[in-house]
N, C-alpha and C positions, 0 to 999 in steps of 0.2 A: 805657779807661773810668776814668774817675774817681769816687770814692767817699769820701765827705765827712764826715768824724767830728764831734760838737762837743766840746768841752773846758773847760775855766771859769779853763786857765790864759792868760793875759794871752802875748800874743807875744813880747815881751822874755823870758821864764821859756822859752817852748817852744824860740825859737832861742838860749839860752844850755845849755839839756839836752842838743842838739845830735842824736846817736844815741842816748843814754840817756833818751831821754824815751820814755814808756810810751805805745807806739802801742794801739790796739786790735788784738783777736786777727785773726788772716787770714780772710778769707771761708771759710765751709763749702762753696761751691763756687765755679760759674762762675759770675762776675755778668752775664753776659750773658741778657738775657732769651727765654727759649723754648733757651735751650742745653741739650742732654741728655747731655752729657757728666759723668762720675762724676768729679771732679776734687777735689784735696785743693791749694789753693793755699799757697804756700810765700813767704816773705820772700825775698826778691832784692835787696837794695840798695838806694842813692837816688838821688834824681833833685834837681834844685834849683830853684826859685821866688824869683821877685821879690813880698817882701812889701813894700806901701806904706801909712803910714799917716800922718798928721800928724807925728808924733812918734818913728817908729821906722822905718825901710828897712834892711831887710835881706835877703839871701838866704838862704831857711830849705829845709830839708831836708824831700824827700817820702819816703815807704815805696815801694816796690816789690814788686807779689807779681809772681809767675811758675807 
C-alpha cells in the first residue's frame, strides 16, 4: 500500500537529503482498511523510484514500514 505525504520541499532538496530527510512519523496502525489487527508499524528501509520531471530525473528514495 502506498501512502502519500505532501512536503513544500522541491525534489532536488528531498533527493540530495537523501536518508536524512525528515519523513513523516510511521502509521499508528495498519493501513489497510477494515484490518483489526493491533499493530505498531516500524521503519524498514528503502525502496527506489524513478523521479521525472522537466528538469530533474532521478532516482529518489522511498520509506518502508514493516
Amino acid at each position: 500500500m502506498i501512502r502519500v505525504f505532501i512536503t513544500e520541499v522541491v525534489p532536488e532538496q528531498y533527493y540530495k537529503a537523501d536518508k536524512n530527510f525528515t519523513f513523516p512519523t510511521a502509521p499508528k496502525g495498519c493501513p489497510f482498511p477494515g484490518c483489526k489487527m493491533n499493530v505498531t508499524l516500524k521503519k524498514h528501509g528503502f525502496y527506489t523510484r524513478n523521479f521525472i520531471k522537466a528538469d530533474f530525473s532521478r532516482r529518489i528514495l522511498i520509506r518502508r514500514y514493516i
